[in-house]
C-alpha positions, 0 to 999 in steps of 0.5 A, spaced: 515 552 764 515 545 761 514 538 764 515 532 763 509 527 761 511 522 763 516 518 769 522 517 766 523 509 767 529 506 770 531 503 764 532 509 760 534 513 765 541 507 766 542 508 759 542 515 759 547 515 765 551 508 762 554 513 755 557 519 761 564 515 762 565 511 756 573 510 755 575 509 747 582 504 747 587 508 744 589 509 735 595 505 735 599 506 728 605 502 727 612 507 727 615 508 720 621 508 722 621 501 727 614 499 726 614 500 733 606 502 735 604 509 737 600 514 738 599 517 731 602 525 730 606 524 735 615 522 736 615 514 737 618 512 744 622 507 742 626 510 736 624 517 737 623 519 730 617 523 727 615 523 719 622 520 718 626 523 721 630 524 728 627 528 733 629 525 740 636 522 741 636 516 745 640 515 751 644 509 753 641 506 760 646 502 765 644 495 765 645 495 773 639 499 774 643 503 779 640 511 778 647 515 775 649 521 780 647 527 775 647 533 779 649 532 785 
């Protein structure tokens, strides 16, 4: 069974342990529609199209902020 030669220093050992929980900022690119930024392949958020065309419709909010009585 093989064995290491030879202790593995602390410095290296850091290293190795530094690149495990890396986190990559996300690929914004701006929407074609609003040049809004968003996730690319992906409906933009704030207009709600995808590859020119509308796949969400947009709902008006209340400007009061109360929540609409919907189900109850």
């Amino acid at each position: 069974m093989p064995v290491p030669k030879r202790r593995t220093t602390s410095s290296k050992r850091d290293m190795r342990r530094a690149n495990y929980d890396k986190v990559a900022p996300p690929n914004l690119v701006p929407c074609s529609n609003c040049s809004a930024p968003s996730l690319p392949h992906r409906v933009c958020a704030a207009c709600g199209h995808y590859r020119g065309k509308a796949v969400l419709v947009k709902k008006e909010s209340s400007d009061d902020g109360t929540p609409s009585a919907g189900g109850q």
